[in-house]
N, C-alpha and C positions, 0 to 999 in steps of 0.2 A: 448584443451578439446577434439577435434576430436579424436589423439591420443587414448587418455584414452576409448573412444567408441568403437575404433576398438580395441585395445587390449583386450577388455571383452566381444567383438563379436567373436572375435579368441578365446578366452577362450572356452566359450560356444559350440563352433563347434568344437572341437579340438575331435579329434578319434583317439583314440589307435589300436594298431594291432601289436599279436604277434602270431609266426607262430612254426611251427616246427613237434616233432614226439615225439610217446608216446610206449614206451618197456616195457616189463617184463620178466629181463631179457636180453637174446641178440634175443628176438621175439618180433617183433612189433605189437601192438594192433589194430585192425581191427574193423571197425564198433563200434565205442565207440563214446556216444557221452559224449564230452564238450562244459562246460557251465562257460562262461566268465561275471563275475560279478564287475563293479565298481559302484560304490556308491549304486543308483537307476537303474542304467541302465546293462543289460546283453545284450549277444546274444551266440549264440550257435553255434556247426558244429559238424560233426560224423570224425572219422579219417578215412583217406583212406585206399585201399589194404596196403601200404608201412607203414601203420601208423601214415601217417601226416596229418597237419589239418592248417587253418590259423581260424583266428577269430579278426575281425573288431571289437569293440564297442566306443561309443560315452563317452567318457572320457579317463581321463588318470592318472599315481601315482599309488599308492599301490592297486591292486586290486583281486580278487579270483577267480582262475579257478579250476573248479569241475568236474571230471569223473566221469561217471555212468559206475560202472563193476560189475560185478556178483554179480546184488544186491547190491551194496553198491554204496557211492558216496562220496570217497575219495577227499581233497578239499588241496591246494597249497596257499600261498601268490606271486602273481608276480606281477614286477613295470611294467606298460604302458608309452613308451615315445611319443615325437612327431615324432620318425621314428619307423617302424616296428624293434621288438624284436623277436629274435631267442632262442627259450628255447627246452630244450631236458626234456622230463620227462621218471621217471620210477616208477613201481607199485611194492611194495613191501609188502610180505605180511606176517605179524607181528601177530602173537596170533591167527590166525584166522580174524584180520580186515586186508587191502590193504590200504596202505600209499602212498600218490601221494607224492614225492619228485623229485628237480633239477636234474640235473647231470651238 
């Protein structure tokens, strides 16, 4: 029964974090903030001079992280594990809207 207690305390505590850098292009995006959404819970970070950024939040699984660019706020699906994930994005801009997509 103990077990079962702690594995749904571990649940509960469990943080995701994924890190990396954000192009458009082969120019990295500077002063941009993102915004990391799993279920209820978010947090945020701006990317640095090189473009990179980590972001912590309290959950893990399929979750959404959103750029705020020139006015707009282009949005991704990424998984959260129980170790830090490395993701590369890039902004592409389609019709007039900016697509946050992988690489």
């Amino acid at each position: 029964m103990t077990s079962v207690f702690t594995l749904l305390a571990l649940g509960l505590l469990a943080r995701g974090e994924i890190y990396g850098d954000l192009r458009i292009g082969d120019k990295y995006v500077t002063d941009t903030k993102l915004t990391l959404t799993c279920g209820t819970e978010s947090a945020e970070a701006t990317t640095d001079k090189q473009g990179s950024f980590r972001i912590t939040v309290k959950g893990s699984g399929k979750c959404k992280l959103t750029a705020a660019y020139d006015k707009q706020t282009p949005s991704v699906d990424v998984v959260l594990f129980d170790q830090p994930a490395r993701y590369r994005f890039v902004l592409e801009l389609a019709d007039g809207k900016y697509v946050l997509k992988r690489v």
